[in-house]
PyMOL commands that place a pseudoatom at each C-alpha (Angstrom):
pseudoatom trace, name=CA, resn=UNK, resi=1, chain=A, elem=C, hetatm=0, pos=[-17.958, -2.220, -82.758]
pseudoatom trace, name=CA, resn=UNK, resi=2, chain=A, elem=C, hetatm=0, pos=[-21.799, -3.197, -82.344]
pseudoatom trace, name=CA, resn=UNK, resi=3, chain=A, elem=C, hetatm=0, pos=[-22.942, -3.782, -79.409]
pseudoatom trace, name=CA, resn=UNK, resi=4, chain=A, elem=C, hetatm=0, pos=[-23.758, -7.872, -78.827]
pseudoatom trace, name=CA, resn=UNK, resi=5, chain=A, elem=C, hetatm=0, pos=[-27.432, -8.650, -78.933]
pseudoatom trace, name=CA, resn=UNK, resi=6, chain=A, elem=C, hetatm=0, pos=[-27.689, -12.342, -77.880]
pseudoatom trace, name=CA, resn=UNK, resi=7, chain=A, elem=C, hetatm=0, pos=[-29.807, -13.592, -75.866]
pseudoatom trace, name=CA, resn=UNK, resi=8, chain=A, elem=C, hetatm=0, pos=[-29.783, -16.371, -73.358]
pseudoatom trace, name=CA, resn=UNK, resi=9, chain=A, elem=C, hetatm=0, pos=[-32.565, -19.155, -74.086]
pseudoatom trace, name=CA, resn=UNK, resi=10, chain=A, elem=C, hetatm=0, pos=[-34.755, -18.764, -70.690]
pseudoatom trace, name=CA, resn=UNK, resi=11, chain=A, elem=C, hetatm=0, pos=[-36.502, -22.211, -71.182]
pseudoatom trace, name=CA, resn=UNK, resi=12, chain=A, elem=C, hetatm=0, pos=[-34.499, -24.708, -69.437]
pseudoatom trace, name=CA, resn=UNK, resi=13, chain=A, elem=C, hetatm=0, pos=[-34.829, -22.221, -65.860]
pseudoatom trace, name=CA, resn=UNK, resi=14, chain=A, elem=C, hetatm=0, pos=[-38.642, -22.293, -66.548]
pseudoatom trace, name=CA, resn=UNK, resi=15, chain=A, elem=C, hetatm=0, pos=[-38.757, -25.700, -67.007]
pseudoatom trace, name=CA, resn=UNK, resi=16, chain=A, elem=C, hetatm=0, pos=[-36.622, -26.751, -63.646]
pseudoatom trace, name=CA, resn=UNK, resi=17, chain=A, elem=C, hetatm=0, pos=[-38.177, -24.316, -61.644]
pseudoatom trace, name=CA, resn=UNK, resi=18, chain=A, elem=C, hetatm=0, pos=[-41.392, -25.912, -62.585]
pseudoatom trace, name=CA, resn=UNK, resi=19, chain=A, elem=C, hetatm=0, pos=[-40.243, -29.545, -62.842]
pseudoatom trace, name=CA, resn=UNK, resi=20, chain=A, elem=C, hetatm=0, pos=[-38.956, -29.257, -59.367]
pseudoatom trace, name=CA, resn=UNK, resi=21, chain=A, elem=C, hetatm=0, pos=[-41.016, -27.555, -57.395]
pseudoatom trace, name=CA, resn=UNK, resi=22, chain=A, elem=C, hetatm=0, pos=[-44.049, -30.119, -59.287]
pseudoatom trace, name=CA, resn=UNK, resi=23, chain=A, elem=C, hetatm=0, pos=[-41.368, -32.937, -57.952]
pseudoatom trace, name=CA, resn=UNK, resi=24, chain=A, elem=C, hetatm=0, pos=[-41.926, -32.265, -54.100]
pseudoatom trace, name=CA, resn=UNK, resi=25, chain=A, elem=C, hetatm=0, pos=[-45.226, -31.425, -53.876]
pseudoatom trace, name=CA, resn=UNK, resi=26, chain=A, elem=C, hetatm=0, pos=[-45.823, -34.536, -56.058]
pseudoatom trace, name=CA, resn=UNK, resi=27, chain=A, elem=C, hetatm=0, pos=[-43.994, -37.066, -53.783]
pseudoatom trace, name=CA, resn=UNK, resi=28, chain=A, elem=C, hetatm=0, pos=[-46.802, -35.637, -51.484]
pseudoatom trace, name=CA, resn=UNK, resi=29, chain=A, elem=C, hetatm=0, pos=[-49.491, -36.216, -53.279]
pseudoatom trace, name=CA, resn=UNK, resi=30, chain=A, elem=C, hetatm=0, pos=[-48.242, -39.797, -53.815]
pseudoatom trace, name=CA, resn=UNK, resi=31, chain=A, elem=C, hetatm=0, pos=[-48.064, -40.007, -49.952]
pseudoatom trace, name=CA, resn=UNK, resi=32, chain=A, elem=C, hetatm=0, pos=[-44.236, -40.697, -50.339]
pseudoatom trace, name=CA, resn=UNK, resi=33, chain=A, elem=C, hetatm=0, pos=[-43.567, -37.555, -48.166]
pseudoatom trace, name=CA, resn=UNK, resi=34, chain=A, elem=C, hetatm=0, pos=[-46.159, -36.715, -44.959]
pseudoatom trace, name=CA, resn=UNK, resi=35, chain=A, elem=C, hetatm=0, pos=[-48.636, -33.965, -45.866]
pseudoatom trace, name=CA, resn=UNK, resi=36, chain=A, elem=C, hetatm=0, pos=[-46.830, -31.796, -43.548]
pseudoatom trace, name=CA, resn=UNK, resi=37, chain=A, elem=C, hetatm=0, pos=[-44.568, -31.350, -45.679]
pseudoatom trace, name=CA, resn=UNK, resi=38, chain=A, elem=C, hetatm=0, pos=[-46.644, -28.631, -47.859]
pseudoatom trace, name=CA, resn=UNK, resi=39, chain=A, elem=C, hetatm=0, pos=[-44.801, -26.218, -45.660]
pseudoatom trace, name=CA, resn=UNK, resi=40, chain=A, elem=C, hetatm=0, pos=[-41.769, -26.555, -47.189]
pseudoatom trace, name=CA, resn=UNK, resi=41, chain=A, elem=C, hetatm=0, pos=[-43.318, -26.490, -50.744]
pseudoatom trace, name=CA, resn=UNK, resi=42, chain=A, elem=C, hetatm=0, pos=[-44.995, -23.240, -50.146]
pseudoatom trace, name=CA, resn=UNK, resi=43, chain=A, elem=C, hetatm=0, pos=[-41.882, -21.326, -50.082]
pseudoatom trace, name=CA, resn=UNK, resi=44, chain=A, elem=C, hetatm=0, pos=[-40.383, -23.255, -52.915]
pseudoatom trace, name=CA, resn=UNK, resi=45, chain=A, elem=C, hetatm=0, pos=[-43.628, -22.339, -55.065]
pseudoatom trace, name=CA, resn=UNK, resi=46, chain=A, elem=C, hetatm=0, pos=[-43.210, -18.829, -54.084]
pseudoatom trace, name=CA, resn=UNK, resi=47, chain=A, elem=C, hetatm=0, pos=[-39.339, -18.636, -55.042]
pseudoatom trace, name=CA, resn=UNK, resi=48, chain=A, elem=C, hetatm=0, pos=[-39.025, -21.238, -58.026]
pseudoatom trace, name=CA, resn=UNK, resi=49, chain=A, elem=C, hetatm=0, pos=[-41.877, -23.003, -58.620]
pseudoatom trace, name=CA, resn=UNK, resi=50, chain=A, elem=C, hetatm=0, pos=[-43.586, -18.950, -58.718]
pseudoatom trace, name=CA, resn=UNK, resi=51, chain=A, elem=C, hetatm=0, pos=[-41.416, -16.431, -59.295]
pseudoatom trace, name=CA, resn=UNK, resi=52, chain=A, elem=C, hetatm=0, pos=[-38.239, -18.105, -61.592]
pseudoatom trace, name=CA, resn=UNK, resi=53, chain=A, elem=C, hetatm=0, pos=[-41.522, -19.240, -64.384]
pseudoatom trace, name=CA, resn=UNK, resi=54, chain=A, elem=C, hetatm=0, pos=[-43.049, -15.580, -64.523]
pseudoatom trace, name=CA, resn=UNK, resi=55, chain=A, elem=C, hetatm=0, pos=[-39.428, -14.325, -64.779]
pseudoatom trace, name=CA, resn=UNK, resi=56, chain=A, elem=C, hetatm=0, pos=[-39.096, -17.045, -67.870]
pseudoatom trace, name=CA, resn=UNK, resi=57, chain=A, elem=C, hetatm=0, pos=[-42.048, -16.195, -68.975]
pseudoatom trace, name=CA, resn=UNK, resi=58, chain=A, elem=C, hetatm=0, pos=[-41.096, -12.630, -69.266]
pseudoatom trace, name=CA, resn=UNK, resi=59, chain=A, elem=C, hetatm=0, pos=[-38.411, -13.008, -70.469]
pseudoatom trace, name=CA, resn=UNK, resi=60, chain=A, elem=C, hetatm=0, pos=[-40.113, -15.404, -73.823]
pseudoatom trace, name=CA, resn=UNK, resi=61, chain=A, elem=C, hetatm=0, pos=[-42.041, -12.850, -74.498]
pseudoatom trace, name=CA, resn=UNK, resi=62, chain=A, elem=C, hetatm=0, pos=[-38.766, -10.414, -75.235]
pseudoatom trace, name=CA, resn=UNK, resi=63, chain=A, elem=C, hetatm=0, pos=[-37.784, -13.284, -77.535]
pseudoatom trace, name=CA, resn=UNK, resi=64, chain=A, elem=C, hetatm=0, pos=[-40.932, -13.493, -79.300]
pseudoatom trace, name=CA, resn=UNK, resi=65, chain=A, elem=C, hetatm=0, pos=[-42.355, -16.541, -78.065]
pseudoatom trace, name=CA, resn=UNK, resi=66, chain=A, elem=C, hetatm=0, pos=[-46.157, -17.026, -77.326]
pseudoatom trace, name=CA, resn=UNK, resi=67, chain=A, elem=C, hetatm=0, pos=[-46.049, -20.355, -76.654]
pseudoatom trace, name=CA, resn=UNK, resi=68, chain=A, elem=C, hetatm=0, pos=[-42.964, -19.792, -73.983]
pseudoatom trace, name=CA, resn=UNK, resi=69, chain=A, elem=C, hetatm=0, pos=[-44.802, -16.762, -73.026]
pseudoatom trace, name=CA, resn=UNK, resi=70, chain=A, elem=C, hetatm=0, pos=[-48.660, -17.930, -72.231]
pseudoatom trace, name=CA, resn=UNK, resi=71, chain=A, elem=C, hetatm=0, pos=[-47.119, -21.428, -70.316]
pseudoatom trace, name=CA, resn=UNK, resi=72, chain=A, elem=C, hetatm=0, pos=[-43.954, -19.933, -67.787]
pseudoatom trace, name=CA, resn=UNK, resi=73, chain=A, elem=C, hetatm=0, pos=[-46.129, -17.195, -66.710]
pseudoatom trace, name=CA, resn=UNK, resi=74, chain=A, elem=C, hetatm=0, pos=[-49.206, -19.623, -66.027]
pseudoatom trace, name=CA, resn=UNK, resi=75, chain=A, elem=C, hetatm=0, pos=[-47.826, -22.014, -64.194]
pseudoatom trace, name=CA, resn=UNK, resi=76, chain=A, elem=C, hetatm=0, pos=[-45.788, -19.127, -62.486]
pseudoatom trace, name=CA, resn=UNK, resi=77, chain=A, elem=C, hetatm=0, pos=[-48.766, -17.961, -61.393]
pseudoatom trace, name=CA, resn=UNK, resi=78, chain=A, elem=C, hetatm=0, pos=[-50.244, -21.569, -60.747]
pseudoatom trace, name=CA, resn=UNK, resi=79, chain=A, elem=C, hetatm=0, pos=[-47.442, -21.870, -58.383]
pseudoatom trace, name=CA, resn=UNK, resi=80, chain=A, elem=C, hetatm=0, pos=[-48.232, -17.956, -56.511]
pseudoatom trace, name=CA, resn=UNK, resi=81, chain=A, elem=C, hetatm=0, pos=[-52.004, -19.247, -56.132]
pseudoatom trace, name=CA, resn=UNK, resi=82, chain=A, elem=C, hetatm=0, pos=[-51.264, -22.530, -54.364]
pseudoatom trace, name=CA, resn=UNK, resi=83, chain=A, elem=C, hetatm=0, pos=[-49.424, -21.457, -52.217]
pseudoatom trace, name=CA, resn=UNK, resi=84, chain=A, elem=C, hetatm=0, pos=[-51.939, -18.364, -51.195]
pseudoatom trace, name=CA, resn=UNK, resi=85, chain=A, elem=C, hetatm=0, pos=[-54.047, -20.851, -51.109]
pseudoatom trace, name=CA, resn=UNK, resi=86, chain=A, elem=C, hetatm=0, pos=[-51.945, -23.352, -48.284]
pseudoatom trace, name=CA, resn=UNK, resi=87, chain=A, elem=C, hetatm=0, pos=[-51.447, -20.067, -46.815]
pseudoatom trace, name=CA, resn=UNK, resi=88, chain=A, elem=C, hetatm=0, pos=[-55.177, -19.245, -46.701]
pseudoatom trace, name=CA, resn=UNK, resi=89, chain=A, elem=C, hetatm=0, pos=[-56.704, -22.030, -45.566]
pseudoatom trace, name=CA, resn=UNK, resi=90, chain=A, elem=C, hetatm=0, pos=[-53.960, -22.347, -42.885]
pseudoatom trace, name=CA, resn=UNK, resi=91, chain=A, elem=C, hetatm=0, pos=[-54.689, -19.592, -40.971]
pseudoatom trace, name=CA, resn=UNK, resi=92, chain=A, elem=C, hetatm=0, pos=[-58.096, -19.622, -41.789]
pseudoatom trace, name=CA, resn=UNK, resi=93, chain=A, elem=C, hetatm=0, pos=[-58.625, -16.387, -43.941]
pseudoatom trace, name=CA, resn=UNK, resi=94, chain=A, elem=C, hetatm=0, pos=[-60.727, -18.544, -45.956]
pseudoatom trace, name=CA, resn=UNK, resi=95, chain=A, elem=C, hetatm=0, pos=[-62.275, -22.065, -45.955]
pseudoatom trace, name=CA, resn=UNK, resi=96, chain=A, elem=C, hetatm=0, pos=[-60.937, -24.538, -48.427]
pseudoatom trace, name=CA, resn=UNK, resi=97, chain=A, elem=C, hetatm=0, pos=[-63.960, -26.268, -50.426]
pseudoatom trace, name=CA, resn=UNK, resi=98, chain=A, elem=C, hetatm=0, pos=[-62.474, -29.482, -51.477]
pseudoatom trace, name=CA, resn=UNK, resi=99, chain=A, elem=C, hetatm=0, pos=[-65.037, -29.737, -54.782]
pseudoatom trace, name=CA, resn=UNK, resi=100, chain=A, elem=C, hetatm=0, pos=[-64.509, -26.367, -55.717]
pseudoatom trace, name=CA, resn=UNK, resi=101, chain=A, elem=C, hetatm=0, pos=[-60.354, -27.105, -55.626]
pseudoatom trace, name=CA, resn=UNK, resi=102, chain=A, elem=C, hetatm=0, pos=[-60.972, -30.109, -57.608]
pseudoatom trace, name=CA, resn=UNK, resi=103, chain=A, elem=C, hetatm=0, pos=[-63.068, -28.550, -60.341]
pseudoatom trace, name=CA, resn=UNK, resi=104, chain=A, elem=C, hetatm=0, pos=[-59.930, -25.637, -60.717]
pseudoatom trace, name=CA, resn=UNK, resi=105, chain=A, elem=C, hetatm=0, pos=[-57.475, -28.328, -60.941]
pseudoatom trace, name=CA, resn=UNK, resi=106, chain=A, elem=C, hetatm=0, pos=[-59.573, -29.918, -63.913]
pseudoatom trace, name=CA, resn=UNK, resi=107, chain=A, elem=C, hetatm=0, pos=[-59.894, -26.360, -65.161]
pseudoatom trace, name=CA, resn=UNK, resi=108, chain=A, elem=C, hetatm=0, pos=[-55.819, -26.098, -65.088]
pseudoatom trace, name=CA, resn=UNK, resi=109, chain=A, elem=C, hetatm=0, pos=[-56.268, -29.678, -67.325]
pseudoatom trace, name=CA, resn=UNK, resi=110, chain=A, elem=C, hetatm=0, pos=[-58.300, -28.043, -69.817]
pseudoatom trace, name=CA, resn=UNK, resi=111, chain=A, elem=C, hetatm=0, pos=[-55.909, -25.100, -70.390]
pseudoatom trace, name=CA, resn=UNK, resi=112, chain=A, elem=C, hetatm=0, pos=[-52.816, -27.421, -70.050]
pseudoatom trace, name=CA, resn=UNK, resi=113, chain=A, elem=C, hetatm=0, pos=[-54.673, -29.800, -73.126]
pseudoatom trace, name=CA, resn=UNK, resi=114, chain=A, elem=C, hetatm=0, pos=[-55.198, -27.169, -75.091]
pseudoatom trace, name=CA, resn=UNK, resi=115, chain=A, elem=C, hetatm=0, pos=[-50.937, -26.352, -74.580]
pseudoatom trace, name=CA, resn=UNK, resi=116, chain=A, elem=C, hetatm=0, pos=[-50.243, -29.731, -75.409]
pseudoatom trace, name=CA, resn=UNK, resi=117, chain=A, elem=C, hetatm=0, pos=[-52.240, -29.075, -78.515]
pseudoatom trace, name=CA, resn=UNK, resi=118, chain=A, elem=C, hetatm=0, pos=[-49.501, -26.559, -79.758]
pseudoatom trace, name=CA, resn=UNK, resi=119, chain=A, elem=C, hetatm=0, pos=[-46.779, -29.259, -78.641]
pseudoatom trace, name=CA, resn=UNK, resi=120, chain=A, elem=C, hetatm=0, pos=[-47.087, -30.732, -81.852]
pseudoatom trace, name=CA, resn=UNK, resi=121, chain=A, elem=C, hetatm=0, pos=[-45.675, -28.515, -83.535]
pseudoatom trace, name=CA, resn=UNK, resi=122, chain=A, elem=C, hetatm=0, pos=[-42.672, -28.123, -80.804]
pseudoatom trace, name=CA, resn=UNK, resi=123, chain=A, elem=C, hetatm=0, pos=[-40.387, -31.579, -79.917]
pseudoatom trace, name=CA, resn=UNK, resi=124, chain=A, elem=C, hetatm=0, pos=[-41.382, -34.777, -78.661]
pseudoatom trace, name=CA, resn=UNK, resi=125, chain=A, elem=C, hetatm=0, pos=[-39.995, -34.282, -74.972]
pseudoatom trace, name=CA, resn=UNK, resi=126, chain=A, elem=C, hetatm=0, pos=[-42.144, -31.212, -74.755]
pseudoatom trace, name=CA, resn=UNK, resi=127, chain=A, elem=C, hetatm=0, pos=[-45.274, -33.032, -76.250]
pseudoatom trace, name=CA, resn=UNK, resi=128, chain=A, elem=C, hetatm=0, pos=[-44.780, -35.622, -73.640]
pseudoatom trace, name=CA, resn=UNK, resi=129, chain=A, elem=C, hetatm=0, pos=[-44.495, -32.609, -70.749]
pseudoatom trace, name=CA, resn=UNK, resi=130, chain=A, elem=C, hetatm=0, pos=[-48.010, -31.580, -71.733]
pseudoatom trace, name=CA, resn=UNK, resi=131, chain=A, elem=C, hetatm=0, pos=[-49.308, -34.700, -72.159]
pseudoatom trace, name=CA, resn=UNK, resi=132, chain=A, elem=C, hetatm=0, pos=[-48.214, -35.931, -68.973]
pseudoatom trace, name=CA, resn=UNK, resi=133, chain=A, elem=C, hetatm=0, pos=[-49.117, -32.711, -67.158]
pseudoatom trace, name=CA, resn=UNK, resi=134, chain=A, elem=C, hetatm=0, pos=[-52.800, -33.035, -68.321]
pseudoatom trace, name=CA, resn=UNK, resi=135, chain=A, elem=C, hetatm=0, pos=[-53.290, -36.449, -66.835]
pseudoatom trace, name=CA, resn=UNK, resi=136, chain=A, elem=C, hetatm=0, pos=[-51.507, -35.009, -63.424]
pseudoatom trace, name=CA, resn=UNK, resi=137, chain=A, elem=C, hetatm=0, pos=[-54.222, -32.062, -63.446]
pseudoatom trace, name=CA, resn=UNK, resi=138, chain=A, elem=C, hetatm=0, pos=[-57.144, -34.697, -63.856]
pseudoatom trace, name=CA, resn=UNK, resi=139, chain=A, elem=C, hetatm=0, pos=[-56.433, -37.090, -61.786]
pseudoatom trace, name=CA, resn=UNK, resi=140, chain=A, elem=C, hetatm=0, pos=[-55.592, -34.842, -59.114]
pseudoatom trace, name=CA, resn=UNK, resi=141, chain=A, elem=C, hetatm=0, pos=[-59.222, -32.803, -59.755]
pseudoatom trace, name=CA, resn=UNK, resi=142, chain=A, elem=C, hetatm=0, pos=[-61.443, -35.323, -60.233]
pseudoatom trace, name=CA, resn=UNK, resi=143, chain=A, elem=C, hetatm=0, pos=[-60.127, -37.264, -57.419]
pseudoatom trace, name=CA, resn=UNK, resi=144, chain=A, elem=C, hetatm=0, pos=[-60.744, -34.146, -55.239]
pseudoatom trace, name=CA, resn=UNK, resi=145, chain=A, elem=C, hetatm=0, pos=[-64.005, -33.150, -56.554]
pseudoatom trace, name=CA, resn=UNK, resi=146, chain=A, elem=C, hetatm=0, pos=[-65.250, -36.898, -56.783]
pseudoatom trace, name=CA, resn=UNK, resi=147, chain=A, elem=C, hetatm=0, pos=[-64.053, -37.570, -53.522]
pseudoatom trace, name=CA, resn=UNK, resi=148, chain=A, elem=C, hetatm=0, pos=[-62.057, -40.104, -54.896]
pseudoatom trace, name=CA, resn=UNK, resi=149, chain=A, elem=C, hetatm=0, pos=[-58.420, -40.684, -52.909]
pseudoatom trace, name=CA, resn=UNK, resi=150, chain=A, elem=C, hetatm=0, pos=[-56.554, -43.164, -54.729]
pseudoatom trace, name=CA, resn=UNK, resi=151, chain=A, elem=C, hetatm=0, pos=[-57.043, -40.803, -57.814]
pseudoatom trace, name=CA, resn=UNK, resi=152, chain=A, elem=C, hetatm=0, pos=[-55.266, -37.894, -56.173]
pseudoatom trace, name=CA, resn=UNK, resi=153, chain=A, elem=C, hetatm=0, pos=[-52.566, -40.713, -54.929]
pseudoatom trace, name=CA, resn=UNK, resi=154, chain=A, elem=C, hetatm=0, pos=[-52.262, -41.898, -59.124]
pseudoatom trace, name=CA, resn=UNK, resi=155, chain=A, elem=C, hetatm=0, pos=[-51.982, -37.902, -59.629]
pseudoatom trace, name=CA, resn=UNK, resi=156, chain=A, elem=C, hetatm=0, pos=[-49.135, -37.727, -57.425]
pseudoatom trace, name=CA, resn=UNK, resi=157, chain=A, elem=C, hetatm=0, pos=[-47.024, -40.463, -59.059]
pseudoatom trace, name=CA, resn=UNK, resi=158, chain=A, elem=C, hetatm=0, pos=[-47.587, -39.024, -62.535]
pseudoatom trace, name=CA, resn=UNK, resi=159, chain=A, elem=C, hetatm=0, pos=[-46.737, -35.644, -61.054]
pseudoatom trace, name=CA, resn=UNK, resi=160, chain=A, elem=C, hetatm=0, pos=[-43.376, -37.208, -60.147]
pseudoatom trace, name=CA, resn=UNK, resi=161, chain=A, elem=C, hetatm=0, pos=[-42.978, -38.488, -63.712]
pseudoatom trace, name=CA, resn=UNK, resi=162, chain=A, elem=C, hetatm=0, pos=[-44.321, -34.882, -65.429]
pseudoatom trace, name=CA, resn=UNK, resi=163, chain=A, elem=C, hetatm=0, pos=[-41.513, -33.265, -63.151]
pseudoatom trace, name=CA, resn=UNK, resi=164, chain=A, elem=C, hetatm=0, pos=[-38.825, -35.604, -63.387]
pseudoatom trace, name=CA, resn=UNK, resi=165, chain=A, elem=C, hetatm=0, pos=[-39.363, -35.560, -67.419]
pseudoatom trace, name=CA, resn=UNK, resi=166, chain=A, elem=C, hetatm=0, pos=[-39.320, -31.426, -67.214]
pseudoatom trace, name=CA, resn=UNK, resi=167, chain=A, elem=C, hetatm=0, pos=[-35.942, -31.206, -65.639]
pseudoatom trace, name=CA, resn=UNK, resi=168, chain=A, elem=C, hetatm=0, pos=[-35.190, -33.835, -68.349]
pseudoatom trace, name=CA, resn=UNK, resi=169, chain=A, elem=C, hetatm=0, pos=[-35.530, -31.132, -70.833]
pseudoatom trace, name=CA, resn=UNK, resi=170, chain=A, elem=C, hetatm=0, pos=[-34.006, -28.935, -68.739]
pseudoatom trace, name=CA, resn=UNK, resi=171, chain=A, elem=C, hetatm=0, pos=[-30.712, -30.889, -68.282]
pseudoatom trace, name=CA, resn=UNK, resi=172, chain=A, elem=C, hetatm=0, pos=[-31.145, -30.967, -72.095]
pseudoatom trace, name=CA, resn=UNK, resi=173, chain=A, elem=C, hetatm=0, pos=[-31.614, -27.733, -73.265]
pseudoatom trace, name=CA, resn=UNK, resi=174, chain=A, elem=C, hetatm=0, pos=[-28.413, -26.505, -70.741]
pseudoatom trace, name=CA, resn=UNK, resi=175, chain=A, elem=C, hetatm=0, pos=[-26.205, -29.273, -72.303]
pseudoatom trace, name=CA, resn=UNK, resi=176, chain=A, elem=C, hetatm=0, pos=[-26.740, -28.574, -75.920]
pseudoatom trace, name=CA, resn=UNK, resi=177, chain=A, elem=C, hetatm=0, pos=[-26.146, -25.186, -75.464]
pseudoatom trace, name=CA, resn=UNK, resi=178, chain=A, elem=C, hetatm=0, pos=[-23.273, -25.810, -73.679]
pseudoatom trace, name=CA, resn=UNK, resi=179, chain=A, elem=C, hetatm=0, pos=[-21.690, -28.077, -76.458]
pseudoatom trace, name=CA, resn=UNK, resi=180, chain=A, elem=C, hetatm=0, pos=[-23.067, -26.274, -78.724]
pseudoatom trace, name=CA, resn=UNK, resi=181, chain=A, elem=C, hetatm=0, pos=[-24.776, -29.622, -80.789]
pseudoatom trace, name=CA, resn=UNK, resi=182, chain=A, elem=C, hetatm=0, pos=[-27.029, -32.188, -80.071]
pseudoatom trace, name=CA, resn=UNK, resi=183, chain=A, elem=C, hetatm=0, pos=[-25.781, -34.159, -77.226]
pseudoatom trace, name=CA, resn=UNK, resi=184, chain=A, elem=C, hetatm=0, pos=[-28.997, -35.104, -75.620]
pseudoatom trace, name=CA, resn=UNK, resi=185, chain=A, elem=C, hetatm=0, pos=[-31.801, -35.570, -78.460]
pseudoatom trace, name=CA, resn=UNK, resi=186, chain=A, elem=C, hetatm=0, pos=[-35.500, -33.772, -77.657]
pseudoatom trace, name=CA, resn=UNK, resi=187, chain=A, elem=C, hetatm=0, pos=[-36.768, -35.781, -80.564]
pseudoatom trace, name=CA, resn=UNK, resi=188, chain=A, elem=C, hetatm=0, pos=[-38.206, -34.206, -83.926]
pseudoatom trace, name=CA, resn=UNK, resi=189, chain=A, elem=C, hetatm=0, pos=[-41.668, -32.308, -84.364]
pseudoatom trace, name=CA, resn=UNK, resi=190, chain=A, elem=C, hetatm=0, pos=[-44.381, -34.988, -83.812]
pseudoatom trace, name=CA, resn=UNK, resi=191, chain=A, elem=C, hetatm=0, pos=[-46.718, -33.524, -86.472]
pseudoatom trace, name=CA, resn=UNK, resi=192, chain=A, elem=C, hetatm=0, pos=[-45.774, -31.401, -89.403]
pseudoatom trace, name=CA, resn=UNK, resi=193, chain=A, elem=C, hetatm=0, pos=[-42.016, -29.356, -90.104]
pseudoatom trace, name=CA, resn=UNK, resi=194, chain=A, elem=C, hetatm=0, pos=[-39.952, -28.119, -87.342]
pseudoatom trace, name=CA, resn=UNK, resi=195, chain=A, elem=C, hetatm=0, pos=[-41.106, -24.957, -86.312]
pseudoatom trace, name=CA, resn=UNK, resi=196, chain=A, elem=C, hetatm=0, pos=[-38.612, -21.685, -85.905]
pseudoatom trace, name=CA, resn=UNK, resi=197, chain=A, elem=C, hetatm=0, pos=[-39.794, -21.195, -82.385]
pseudoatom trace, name=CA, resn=UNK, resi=198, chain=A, elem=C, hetatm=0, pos=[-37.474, -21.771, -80.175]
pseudoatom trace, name=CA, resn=UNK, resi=199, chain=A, elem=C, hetatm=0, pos=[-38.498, -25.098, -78.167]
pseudoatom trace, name=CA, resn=UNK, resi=200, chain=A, elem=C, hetatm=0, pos=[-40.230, -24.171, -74.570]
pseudoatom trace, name=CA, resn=UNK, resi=201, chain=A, elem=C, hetatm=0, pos=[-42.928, -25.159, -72.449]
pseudoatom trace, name=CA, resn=UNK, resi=202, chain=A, elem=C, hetatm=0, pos=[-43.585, -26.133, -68.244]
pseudoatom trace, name=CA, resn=UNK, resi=203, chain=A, elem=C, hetatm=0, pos=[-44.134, -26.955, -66.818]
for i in range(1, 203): cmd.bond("trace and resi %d" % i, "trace and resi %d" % (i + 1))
show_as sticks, trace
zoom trace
């Protein structure tokens, strides 16, 4: 009898572990939580937000997925770097330049735009992932590196949304494999034929 060969689909833990941990630190951002609160991201970013998207993203690349691939493992490792950097700046190992953070976050907009670029030819929830995600990243960076507050504060309550609409797809992804049709709809390919991939991001 051969041995059985399936797979699991390791999208919908990327996309919570992302979606949630972007959730919290968001609600900060937004100044809906105090800042002190960062302190109980930083683990979170380290266990989920971290660690659960490079396993997903390891885990794509056994399937064959480049998209799945390239976007679990960098925002796993989006997730390791903040919270080196809380960590950092904390105890003082190094100083935080609040320009210099700003222009990476914009950086982190340009790669996460160029993602939602390939979106097109995924679903419309994930397009909108991207999209939002991009906006998150640019507000957040140019209102650090402009020196602009209420920017970062508009950055935080997208952030909410981008996470809130990534466990969306989550939730999704889990319940259509679990009834084995199309109970909650991720909407069609927004340009062009479906494509065989398999649909994954987050973020």
């Amino acid at each position: 009898m051969p041995a059985d060969t399936r797979t699991g689909n390791p999208a919908p833990l990327g996309l919570v572990g992302f979606g949630l941990t972007t959730v919290l630190l968001s609600m900060i951002n937004a100044k809906l939580l105090p800042a002190e609160g960062e302190f109980v991201v930083v683990p979170l970013a380290f266990a989920f937000g971290g660690t659960i998207q490079l396993m997903a993203g390891m885990l794509e690349y056994r399937e064959g997925n480049t998209f799945g691939t390239v976007a679990f493992t960098s925002y796993g490792a989006f997730w390791w770097w903040f919270g080196l950097l809380v960590i950092f700046t904390e105890t003082g190992w190094i100083p935080l330049n609040v320009p210099t953070l700003g222009m990476a976050l914009i950086l982190w907009g340009v790669f996460t735009t160029y993602m939602w670029v390939a979106t097109f030819k995924l679903n419309w929830a994930l397009w909108s992932v991207f999209l939002l995600l991009s906006v998150t990243f640019y507000l957040l960076g140019f209102g650090d590196y402009l020196g602009i507050g209420w920017l970062g504060v508009a950055g935080g309550w997208v952030g909410i949304i981008t996470g809130l609409d990534a466990m969306f797809v989550s939730f999704a992804e889990v319940v259509n494999w679990a009834y084995d049709r199309e109970v909650v709809p991720l909407g069609s390919t927004p340009i062009g034929s479906s494509s065989s991939q398999q649909t994954q991001p987050a973020d």
